[in-house]
KOLBA-326741 format. One line per 5 residues: number of its first residue (from 0); their letters; for each residue x negated, y negated, z of N, C-alpha, C, CB. Coordinates in steps of 0.2 Angstrom, whole numbers, plus 2048, in hexadecimal, padded with zeros to 3 digits. Glycine has a CB too. Example, Ala and Ser with C-alpha at 12.3 -4.5 7.8 and 13.67 -1.06 7.14 Angstrom:
2
0 = AS = 7BE 81C 827 7C2 816 827 7BE 810 827 7C7 816 82D  7C0 80B 823 7BC 805 824 7C0 800 827 7BA 803 81D;
//
This chain:
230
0 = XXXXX = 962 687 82B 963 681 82F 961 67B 82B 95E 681 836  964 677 82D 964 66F 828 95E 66A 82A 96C 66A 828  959 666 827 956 662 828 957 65D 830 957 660 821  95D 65C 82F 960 657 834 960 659 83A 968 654 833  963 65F 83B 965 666 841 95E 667 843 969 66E 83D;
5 = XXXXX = 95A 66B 83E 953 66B 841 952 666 845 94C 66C 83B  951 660 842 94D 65A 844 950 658 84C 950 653 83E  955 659 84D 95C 658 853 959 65F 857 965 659 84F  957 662 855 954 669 85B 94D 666 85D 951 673 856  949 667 858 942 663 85A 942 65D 85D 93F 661 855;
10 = XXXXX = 946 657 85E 948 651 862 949 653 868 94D 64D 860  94D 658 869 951 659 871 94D 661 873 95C 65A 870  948 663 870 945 669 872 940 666 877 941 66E 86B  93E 66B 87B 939 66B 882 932 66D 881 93C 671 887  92F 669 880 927 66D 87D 922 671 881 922 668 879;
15 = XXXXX = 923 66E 887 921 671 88C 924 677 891 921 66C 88F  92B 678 88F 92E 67E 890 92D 685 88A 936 67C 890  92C 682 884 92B 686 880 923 68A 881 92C 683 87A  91F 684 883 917 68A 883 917 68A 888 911 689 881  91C 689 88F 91A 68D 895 91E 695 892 91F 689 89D;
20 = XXXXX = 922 695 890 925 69A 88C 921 6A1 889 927 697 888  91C 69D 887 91A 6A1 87D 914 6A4 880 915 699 874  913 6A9 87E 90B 6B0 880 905 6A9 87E 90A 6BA 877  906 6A6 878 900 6A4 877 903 69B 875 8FA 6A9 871  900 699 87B 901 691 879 8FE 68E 871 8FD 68E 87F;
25 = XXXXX = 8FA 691 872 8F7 68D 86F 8F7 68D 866 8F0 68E 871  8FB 694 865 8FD 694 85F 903 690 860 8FE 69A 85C  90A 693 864 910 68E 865 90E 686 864 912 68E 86E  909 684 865 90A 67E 866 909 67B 85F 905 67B 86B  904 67E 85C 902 67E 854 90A 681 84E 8F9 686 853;
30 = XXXXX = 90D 685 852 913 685 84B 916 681 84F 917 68B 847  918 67F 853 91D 677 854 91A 673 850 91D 674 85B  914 670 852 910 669 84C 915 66C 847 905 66A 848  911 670 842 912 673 83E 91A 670 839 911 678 841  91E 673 840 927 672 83C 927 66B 83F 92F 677 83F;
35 = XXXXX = 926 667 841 926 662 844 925 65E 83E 922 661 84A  91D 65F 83B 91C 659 835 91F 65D 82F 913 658 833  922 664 82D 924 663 828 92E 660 826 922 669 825  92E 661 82D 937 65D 830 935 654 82C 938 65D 83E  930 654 830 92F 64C 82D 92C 64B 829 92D 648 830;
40 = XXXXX = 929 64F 824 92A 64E 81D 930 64E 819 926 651 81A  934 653 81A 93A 654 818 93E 64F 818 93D 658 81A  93F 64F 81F 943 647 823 941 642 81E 93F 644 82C  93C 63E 81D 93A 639 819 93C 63A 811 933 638 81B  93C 641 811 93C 640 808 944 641 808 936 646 801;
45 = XXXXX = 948 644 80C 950 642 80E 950 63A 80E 953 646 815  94F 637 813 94E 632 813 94E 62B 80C 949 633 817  948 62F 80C 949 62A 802 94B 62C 7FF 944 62A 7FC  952 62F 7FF 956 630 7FC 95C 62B 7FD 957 637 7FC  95D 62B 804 963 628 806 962 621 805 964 62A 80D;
50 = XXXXX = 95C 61E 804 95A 618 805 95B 615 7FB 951 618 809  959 61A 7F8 959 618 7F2 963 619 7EF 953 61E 7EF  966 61D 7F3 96D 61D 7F3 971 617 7F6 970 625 7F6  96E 614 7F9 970 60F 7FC 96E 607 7F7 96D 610 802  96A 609 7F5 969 604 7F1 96B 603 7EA 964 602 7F1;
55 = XXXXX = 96F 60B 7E7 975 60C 7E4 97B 608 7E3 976 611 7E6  97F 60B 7EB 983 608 7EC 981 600 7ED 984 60B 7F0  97D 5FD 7EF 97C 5F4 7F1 980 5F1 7EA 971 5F0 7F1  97B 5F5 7E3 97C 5F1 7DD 981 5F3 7DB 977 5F0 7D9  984 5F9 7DE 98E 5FA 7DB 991 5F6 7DD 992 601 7DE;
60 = XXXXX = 98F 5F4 7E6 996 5EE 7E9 993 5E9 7E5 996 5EC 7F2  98F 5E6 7E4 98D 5E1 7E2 991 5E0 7D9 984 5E0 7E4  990 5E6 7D5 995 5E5 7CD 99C 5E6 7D0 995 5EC 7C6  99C 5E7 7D3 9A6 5E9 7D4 9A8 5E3 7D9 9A9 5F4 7D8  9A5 5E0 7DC 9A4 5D9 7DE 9A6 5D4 7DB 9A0 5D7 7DD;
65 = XXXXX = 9A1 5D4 7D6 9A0 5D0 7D1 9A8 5D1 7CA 998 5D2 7CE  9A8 5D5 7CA 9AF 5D7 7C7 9B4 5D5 7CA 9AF 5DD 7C7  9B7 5D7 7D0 9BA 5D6 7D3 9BB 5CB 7D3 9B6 5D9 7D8  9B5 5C8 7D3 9B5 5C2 7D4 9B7 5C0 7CC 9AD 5C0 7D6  9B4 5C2 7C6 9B6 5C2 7BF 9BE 5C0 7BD 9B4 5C8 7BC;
70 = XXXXX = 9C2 5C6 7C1 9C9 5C9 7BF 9CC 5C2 7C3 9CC 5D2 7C3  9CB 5C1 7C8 9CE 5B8 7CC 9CC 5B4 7C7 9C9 5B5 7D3  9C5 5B3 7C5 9C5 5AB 7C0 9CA 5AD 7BB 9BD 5A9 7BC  9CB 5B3 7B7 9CF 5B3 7B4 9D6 5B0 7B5 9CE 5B8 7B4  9DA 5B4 7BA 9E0 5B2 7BC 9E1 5AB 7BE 9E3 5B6 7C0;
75 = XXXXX = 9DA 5A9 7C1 9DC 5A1 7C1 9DC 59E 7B8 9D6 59C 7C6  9D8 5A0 7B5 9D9 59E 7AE 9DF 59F 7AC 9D5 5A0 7A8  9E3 5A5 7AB 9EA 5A5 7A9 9EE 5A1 7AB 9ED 5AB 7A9  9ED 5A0 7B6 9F1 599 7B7 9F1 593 7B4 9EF 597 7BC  9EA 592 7B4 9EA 58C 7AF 9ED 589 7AA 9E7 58C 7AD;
80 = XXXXX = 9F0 58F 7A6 9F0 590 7A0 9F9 590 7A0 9EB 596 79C  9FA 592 7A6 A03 595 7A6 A04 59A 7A4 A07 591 7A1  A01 59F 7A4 A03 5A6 7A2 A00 5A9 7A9 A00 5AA 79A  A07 5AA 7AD A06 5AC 7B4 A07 5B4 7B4 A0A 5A8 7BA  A0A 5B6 7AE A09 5BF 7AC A04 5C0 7AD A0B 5C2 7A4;
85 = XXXXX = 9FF 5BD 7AA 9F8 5C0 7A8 9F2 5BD 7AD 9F6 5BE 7A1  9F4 5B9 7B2 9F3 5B8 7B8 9F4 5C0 7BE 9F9 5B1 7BA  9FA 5C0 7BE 9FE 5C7 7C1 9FA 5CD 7C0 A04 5C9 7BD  9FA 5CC 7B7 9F4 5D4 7B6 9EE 5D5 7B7 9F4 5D7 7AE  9EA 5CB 7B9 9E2 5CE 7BA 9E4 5CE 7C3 9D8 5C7 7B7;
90 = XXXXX = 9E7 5CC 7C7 9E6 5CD 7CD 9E7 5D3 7CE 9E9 5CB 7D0  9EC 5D7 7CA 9ED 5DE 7CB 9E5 5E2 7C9 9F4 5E2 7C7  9E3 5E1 7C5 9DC 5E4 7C5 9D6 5E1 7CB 9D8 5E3 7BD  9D5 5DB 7CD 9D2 5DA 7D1 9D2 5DD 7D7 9D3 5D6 7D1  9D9 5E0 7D9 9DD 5E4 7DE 9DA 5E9 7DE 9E4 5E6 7DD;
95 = XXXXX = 9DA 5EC 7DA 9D7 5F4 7D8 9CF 5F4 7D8 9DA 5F7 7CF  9CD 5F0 7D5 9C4 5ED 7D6 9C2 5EE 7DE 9C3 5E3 7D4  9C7 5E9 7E3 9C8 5E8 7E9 9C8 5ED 7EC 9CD 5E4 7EB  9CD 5F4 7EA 9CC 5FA 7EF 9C6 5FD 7ED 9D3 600 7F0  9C4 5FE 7E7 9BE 600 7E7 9B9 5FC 7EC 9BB 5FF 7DF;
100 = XXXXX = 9B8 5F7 7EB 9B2 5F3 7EF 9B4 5F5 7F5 9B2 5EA 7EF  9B8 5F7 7F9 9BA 5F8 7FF 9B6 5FF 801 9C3 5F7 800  9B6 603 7FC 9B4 60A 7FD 9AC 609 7FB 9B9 610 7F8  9AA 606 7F6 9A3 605 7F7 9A0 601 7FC 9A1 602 7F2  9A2 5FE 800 9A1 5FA 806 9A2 5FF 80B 9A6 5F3 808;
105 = XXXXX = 9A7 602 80E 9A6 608 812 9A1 60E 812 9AD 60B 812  99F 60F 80C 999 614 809 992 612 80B 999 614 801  991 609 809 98B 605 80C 98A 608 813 98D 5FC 80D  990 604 818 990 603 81E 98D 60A 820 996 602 822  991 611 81F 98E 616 81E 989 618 820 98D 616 81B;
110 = XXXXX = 983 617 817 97C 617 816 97A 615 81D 97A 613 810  979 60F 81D 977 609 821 976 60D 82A 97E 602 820  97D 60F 82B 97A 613 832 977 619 830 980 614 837  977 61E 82B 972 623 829 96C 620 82C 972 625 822  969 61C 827 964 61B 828 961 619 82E 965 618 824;
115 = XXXXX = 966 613 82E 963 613 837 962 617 83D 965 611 83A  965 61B 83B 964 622 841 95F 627 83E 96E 628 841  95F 626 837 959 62A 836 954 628 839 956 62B 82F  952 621 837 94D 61D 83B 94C 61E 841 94E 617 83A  951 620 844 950 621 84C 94E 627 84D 957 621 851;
120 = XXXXX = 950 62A 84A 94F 633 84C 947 635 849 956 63A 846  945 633 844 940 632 843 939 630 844 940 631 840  93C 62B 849 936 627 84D 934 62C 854 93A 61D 84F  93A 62E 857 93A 634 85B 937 639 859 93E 637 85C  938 63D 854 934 642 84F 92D 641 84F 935 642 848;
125 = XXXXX = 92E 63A 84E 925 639 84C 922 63A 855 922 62F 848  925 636 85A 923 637 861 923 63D 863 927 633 865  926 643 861 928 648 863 91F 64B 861 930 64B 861  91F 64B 859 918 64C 856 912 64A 85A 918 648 851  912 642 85D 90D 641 861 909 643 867 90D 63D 861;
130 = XXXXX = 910 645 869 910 648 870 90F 651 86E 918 646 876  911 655 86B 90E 65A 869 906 65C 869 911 65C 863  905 656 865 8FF 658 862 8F7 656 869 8FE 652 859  8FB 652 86C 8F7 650 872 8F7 654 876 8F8 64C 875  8FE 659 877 8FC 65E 87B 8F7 663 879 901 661 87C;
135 = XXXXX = 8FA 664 872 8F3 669 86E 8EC 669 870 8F1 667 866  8EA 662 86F 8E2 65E 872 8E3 661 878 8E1 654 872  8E8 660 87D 8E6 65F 885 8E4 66A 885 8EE 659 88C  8EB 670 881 8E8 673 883 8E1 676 87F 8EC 676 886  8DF 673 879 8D9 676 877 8D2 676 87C 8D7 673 872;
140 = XXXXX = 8D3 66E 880 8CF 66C 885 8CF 66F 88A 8D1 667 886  8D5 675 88C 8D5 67A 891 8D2 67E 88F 8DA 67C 894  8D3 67F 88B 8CF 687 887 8C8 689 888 8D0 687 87F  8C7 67F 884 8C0 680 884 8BD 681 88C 8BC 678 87F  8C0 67E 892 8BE 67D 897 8BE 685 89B 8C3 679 89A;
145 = XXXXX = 8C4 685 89A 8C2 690 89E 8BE 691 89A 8C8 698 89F  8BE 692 894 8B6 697 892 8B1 695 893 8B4 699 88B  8B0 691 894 8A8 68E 897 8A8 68F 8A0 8A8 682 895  8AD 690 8A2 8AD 691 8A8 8AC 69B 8A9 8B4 68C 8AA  8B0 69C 8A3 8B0 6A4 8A4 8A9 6A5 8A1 8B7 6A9 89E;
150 = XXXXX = 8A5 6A1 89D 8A0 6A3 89B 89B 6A3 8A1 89D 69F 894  89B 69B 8A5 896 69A 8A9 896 69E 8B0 895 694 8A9  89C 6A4 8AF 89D 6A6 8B6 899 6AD 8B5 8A5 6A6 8B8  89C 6AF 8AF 899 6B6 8AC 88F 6B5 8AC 89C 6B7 8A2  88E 6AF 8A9 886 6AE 8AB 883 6AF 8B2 884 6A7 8A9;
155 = XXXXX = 887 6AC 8B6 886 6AE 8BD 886 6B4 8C1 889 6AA 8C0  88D 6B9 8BC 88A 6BD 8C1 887 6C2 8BC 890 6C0 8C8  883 6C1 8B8 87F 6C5 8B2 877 6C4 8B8 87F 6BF 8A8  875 6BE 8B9 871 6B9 8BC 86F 6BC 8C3 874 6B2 8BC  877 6BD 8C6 875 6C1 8CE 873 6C7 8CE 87C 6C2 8D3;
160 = XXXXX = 876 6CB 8C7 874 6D3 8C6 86D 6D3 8C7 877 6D7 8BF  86C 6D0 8C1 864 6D1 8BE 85F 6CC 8C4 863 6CF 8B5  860 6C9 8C7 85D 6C8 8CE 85E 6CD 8D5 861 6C2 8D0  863 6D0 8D3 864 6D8 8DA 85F 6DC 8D6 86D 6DD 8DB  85D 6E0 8CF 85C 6E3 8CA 853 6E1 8CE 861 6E0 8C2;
165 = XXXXX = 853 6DC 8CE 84B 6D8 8CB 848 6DB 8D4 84B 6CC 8C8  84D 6DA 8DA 84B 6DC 8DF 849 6E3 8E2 84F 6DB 8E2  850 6E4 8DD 84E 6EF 8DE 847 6EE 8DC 854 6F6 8D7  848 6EC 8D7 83F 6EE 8D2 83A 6EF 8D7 83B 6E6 8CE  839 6E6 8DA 834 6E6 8DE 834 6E9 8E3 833 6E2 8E0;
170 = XXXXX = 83B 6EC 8E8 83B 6EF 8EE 836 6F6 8EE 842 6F1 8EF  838 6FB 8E4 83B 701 8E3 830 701 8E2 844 703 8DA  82D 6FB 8E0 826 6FB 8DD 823 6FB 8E4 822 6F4 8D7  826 6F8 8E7 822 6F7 8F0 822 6FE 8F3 828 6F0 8F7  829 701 8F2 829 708 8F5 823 70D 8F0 832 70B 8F4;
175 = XXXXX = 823 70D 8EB 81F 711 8E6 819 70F 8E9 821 70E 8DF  817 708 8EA 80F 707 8ED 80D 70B 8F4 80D 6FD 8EF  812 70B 8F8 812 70D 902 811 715 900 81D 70C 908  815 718 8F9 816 720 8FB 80F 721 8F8 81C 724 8F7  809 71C 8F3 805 720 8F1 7FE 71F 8F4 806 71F 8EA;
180 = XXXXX = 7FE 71A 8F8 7FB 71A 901 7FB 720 903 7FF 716 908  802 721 907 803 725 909 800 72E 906 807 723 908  801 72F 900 7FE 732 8FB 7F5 733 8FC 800 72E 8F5  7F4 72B 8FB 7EC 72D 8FC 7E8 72D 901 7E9 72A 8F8  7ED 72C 908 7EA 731 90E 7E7 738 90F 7F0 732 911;
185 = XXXXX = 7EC 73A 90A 7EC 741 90A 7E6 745 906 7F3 742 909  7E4 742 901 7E0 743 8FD 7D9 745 901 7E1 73E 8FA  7D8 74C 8FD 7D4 74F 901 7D3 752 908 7D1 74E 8FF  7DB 753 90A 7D9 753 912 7DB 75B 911 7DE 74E 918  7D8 760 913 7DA 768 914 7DC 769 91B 7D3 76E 914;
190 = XXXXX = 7DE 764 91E 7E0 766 924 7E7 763 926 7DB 765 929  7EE 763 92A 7F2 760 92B 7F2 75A 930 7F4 764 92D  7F3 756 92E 7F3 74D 932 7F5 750 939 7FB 745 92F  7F0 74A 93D 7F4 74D 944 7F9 749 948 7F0 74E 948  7FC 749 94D 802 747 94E 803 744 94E 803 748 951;
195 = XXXXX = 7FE 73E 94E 800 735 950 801 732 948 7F8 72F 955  7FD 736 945 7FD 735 93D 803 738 93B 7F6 73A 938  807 73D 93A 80D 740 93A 815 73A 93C 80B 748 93F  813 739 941 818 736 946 819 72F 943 815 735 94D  811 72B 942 812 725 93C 816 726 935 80B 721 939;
200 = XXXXX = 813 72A 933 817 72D 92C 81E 72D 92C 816 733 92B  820 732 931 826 731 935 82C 72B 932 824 72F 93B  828 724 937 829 71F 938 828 71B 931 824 71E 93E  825 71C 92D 825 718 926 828 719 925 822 718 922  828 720 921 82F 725 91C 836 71F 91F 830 730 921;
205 = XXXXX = 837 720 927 83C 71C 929 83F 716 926 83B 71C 92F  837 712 927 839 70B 927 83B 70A 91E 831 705 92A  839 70D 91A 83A 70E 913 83E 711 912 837 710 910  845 715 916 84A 718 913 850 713 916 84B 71F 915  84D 70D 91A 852 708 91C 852 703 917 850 706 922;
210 = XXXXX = 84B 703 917 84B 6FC 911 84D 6FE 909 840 6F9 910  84E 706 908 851 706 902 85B 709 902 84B 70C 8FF  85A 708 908 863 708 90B 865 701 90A 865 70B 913  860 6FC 90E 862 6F6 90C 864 6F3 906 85F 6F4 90D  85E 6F6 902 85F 6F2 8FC 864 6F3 8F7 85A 6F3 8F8;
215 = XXXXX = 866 6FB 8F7 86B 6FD 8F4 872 6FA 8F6 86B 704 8F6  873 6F9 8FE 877 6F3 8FF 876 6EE 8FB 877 6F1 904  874 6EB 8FC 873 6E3 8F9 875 6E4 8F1 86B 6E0 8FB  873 6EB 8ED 876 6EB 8E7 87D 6EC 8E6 873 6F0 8E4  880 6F0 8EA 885 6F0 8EA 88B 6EC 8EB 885 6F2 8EC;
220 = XXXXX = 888 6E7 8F1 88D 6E1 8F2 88A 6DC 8EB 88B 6DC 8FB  884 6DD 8E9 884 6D6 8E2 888 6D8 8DE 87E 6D4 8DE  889 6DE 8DC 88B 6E1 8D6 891 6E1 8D8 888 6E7 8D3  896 6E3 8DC 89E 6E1 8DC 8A1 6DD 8DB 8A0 6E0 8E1  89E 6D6 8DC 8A2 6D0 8D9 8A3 6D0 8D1 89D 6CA 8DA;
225 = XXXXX = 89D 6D0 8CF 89D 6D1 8C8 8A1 6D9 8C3 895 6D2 8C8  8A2 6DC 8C9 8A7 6E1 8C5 8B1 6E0 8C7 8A3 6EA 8C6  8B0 6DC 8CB 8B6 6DA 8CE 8B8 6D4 8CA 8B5 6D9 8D5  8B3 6D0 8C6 8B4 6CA 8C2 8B4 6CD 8BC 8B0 6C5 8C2  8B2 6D2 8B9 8B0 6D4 8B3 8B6 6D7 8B0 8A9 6D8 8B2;
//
């Protein structure tokens, strides 16, 4: 593909279709830059070329001009002189001078609108460039934004665990303290508790197989979120 052709895709390309497009923006957007500045480097050193060909041609029209102008004074000197033969023969080279100049003047004009259209397309190129590269900025700026958000979400529910984690503790040390009461009731007794003693027992055991149903809920629901996010 040719310098011009590229340049002509990139002007009329969609940058915002292309990285709605692409798996990963954020590289897409980095090789566009990419061809973008080296199109316009190319462009520009194409460019100095055409500009330095152009000012080729200026000082060609300008000798064959001048020539052109020479071969006239001439044939007015032969007028002068009465030899309108040799009047005849420099007009006829002036003639021939004249279609040349005609075709170095068409070649100018030429250059001239090259150039100018380079100048156009280029100044686009370069806008096309600036508006790439801004997008870049805007989506690094997202990037950086969800991971700080994925970071500070993952902290929170790290934060809820080990807050449900820190409850069991306390619940699981509270139960541990009630059973070893319990326990040192019993201590040195040879005989079997009697009923009302039996019956409270009962009744504790209970209230502690509720309070450790509870808790086990309450782990459960904290810990879901976090594995539903994770």
């Amino acid at each position: 593909m040719g310098i011009f052709s590229r340049m002509t895709d990139i002007i009329n390309s969609n940058i915002n279709s292309l990285l709605d497009q692409a798996e990963d923006p954020e590289k897409m957007i980095r090789l566009i830059i990419q061809e973008m500045e080296d199109t316009l480097v190319e462009v520009r050193s194409s460019s100095a070329r055409v500009l330095a060909d152009r000012k080729g041609a200026a000082r060609k029209l300008e000798q064959v001009q001048a020539e052109a102008d020479s071969w006239e004074e001439k044939a007015r000197l032969a007028i002068s002189k009465g030899r309108e033969d040799l009047a005849r023969a420099a007009l006829q080279e002036k003639r021939a001078i004249e279609e040349e100049v005609t075709v170095v003047e068409a070649e100018l004009k030429a250059t001239d609108e090259h150039v100018a259209q380079l100048n156009v397309e280029v100044a686009q190129l370069q806008q096309k460039l600036t508006d790439a590269k801004a997008k870049q900025k805007a989506l690094m700026m997202r990037s950086k934004t969800v991971e700080s958000r994925i970071k500070v979400k993952r902290q929170m529910h790290r934060e809820a665990l080990d807050n449900a984690f820190q409850r069991f503790d306390h619940f699981e040390r509270r139960m541990d303290t009630l059973e070893s009461q319990l326990e040192s009731m019993d201590v040195g007794r040879d005989v079997p508790p009697d009923l009302a003693a039996e019956i409270n027992s009962l009744e504790e055991d209970e209230r502690i197989n509720d309070e450790l149903a509870r808790l086990k809920s309450e782990m459960h629901d904290d810990a879901k979120p976090a594995a539903d996010n994770g």
